[in-house]
C-alpha positions in Angstrom: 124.2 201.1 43.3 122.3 200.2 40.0 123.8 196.9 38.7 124.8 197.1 34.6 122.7 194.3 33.8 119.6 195.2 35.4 119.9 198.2 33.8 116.3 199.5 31.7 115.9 202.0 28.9 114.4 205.7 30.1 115.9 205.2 33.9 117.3 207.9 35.7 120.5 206.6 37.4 123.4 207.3 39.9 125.9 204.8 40.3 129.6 203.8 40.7 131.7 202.6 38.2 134.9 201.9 36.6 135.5 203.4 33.4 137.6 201.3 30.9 137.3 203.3 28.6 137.9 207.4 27.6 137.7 208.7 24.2 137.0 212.7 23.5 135.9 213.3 19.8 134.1 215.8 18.2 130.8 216.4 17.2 129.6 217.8 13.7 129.6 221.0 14.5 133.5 220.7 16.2 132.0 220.5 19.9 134.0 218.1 22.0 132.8 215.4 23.6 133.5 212.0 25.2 132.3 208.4 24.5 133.4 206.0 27.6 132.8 202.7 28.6 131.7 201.6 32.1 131.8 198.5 34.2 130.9 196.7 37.4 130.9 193.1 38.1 127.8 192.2 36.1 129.2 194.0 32.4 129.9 196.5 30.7 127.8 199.7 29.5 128.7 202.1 26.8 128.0 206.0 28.2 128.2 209.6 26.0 128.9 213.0 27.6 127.7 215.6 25.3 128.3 218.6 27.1 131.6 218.9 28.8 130.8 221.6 31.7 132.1 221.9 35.6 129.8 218.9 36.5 132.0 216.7 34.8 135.1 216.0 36.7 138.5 214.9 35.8 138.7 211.4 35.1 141.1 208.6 33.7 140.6 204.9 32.1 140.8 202.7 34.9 139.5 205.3 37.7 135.9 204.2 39.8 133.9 207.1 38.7 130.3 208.1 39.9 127.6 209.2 36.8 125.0 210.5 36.5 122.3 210.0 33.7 119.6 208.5 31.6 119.8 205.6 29.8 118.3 205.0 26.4 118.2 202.4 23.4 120.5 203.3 20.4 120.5 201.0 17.7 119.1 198.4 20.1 122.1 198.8 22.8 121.5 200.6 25.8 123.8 203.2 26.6 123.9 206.4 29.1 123.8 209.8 28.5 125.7 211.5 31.2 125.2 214.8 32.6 127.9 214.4 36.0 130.7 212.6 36.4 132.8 212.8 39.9 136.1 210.3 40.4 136.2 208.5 43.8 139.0 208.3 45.4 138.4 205.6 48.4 135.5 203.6 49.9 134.5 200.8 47.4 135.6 197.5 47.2 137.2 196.4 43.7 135.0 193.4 43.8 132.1 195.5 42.9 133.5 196.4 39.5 135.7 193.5 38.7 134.9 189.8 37.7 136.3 187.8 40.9 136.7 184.1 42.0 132.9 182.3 42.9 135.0 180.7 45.5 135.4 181.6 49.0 138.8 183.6 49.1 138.9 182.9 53.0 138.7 179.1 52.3 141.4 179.3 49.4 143.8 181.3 51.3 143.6 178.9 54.6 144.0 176.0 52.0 147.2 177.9 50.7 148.3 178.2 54.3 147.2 174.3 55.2 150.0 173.5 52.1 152.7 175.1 53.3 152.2 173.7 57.0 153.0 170.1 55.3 156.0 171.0 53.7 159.1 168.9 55.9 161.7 170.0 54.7 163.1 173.4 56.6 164.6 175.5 53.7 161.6 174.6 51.3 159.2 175.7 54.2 161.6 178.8 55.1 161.5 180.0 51.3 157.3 179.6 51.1 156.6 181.2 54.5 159.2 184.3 53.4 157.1 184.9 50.7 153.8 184.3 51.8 153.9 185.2 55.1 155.3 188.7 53.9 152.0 191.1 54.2 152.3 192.6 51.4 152.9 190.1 49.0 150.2 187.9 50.2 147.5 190.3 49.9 148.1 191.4 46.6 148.8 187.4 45.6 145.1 187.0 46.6 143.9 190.0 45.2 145.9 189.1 41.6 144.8 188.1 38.5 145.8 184.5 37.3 146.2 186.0 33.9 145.0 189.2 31.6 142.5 187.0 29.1 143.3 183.4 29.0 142.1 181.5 32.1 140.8 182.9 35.8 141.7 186.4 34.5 139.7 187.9 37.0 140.3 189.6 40.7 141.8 186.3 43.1 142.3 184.5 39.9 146.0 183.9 41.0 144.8 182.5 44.7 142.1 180.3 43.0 144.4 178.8 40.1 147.6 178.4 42.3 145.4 176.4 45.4 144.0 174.0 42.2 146.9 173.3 40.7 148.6 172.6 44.2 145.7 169.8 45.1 146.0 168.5 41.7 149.6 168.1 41.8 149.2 166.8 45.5 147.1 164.4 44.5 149.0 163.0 41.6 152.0 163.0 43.9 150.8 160.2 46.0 149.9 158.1 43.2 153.5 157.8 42.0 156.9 156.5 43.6 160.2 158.2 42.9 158.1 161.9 43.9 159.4 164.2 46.8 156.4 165.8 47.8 157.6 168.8 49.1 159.3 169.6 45.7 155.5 169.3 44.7 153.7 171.3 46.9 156.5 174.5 47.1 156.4 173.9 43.0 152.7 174.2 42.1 152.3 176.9 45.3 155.1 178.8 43.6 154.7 178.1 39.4 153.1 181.5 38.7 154.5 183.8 41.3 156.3 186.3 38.9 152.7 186.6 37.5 152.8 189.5 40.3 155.7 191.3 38.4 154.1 190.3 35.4 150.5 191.6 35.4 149.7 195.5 36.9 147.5 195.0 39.6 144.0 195.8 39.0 141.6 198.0 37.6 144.5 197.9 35.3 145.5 193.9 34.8 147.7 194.8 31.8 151.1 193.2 31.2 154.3 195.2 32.8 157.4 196.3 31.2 158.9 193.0 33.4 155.9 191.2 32.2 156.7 191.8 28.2 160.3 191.2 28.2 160.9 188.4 30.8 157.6 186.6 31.8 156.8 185.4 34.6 158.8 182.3 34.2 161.7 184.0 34.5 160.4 186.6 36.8 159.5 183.4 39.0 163.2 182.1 38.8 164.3 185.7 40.2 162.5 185.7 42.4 163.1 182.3 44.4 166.9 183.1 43.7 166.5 186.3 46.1 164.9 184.8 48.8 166.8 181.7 48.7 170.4 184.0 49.0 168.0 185.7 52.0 168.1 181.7 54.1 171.6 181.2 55.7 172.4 177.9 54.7 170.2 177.5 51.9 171.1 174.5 49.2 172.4 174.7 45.7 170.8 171.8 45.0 167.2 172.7 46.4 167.4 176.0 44.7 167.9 174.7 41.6 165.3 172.0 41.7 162.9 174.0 42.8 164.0 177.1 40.0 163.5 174.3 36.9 159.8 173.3 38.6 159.1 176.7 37.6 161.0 177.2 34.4 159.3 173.7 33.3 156.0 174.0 34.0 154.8 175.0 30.6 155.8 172.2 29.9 157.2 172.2 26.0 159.4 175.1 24.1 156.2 176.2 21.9 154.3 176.8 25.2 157.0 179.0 26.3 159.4 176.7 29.2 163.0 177.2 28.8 163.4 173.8 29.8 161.2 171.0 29.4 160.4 168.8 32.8 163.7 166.3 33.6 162.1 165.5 37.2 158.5 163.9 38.2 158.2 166.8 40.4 158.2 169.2 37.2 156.2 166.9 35.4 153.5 167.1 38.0 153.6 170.4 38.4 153.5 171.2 34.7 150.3 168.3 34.4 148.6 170.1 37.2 148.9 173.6 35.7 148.4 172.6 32.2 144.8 170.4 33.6 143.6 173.6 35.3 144.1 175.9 33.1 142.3 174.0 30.0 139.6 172.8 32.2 139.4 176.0 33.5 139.0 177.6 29.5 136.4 175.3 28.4 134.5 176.1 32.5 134.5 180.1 31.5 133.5 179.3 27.7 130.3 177.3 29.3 129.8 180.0 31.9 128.8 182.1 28.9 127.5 180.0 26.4 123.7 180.0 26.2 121.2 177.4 25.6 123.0 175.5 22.2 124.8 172.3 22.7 127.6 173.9 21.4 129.7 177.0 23.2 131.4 178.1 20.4 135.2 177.8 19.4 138.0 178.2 21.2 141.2 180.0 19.8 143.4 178.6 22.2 141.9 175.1 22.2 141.2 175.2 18.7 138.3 173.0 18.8 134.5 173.8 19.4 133.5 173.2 22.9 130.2 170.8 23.5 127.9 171.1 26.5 126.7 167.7 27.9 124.1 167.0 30.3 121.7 163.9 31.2 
């Protein structure tokens, strides 16, 4: 399949994509047609169809779509003038479309596993291998998005984020007394879980109904509330530890905790998150900066962001 970025003017081309995408309009002369936008993992490509005939198929935004076409230059962009369009309905791998972790996903998912084995205490381990050990959820945990623009906001972003956070927090953790571990480890493993309620799965990775009117916070707390009333036995006092680790871990009201952390556990966990994720902001703004010193600025860390080297 012809990648987006190696893409010429005056090629012939049939390739696979995902449209993001759809708009029909009319022409001058009242003639319908469409202007769409296509990706794959490498960017993003805007594509006409002009003449709306049988060879173009039914189609929706977020559907993996094969075209066919020419590109050209307009007003120094390339774009694709397509002639067939066919939807496709199985057989690709969303990894070829989609941004996705540069990390090996089988290496972060053992890690993930390697945490949970060193968990002691019975209920705490009980709760993390109900949820992760649960096909379902695990797979689409992996395949998730750690968020829908701010940091790893790609396909595994959740499995990437959630294993860094959990050997940052680890590691803070054994520099400290007064710190139960496993409140640690089931915390940062656990922080962003409701992101799965949160966030619609991709192609789509937009926020949820859940997602706009709880958060994933909240949708976090629910969640380790069910599966806790699911372990005969399970303590009060364990549940509700563990359910203001996650409510905390923002850290501070204007960043959207409930509760601010009253434990070293939370505190680590919120330290751990809050270190990835702006590490992780300024890592994606240098990923696409070019040859300047300087990236450019940052909304969210309102500050310009400075490339150094030796």
């Amino acid at each position: 399949m012809p990648l987006i970025n190696e893409l010429k003017p005056q090629e012939s081309i049939k390739g696979i994509y995902l449209c993001k995408f759809k708009q029909q309009l009319k022409n001058k002369n009242g003639k319908d047609y469409y202007t769409i936008r296509l990706q794959d993992r490498t960017g993003m490509l805007e594509g006409k169809v002009w003449s709306i005939h049988s060879g173009i198929g039914a189609f929706e935004v977020d559907d993996i779509i094969q075209v066919e076409g020419e590109t050209l230059l307009y007003q120094e962009n390339l774009q694709l003038n397509i002639t067939k369009i066919q939807k496709v309905e199985a057989g690709y791998d969303l990894k070829e479309f989609l941004p996705h972790t540069k990390k090996d996903v089988n290496q972060l998912e053992e890690r993930l596993m390697q945490f949970i084995d060193q968990v002691q205490n019975g209920y705490l381990k009980k709760l993390l291998e109900t949820i992760f050990y649960d096909e379902a959820i695990f797979e689409a945990f992996c395949q998730h998005s750690g968020g829908k623009t701010v940091h790893h906001a790609y396909l595994n972003g959740l499995l990437e984020h959630t294993v860094t956070v959990t050997e940052i927090g680890v590691d803070l953790a054994k520099r400290y007394e007064h710190v139960t571990m496993d409140y640690v480890i089931a915390g940062c493993l656990l922080h962003d879980i409701g992101k799965l309620k949160e966030l619609i799965a991709f192609p789509k990775n937009d926020y949820s109904d859940e997602g706009q009117l709880l958060g994933h916070l909240i949708i976090g707390t629910e969640m380790i509330h069910d599966v806790a009333r699911e372990i005969e036995g399970f303590p009060e006092e364990i549940e509700r530890i563990l359910k203001h680790i996650l409510i905390a871990h923002h850290g501070e009201y204007e960043y959207g905790s409930p509760k601010r952390p009253k434990c070293m556990e939370a505190m680590i966990v919120h330290l751990a998150d809050y270190s990835d994720s702006r590490l992780k902001m300024m890592e994606e703004m240098l990923d696409n900066s070019h040859d300047e010193p300087y990236a450019g600025y940052h909304k969210i860390l309102t500050r310009n962001i400075r490339k150094v080297s030796l």
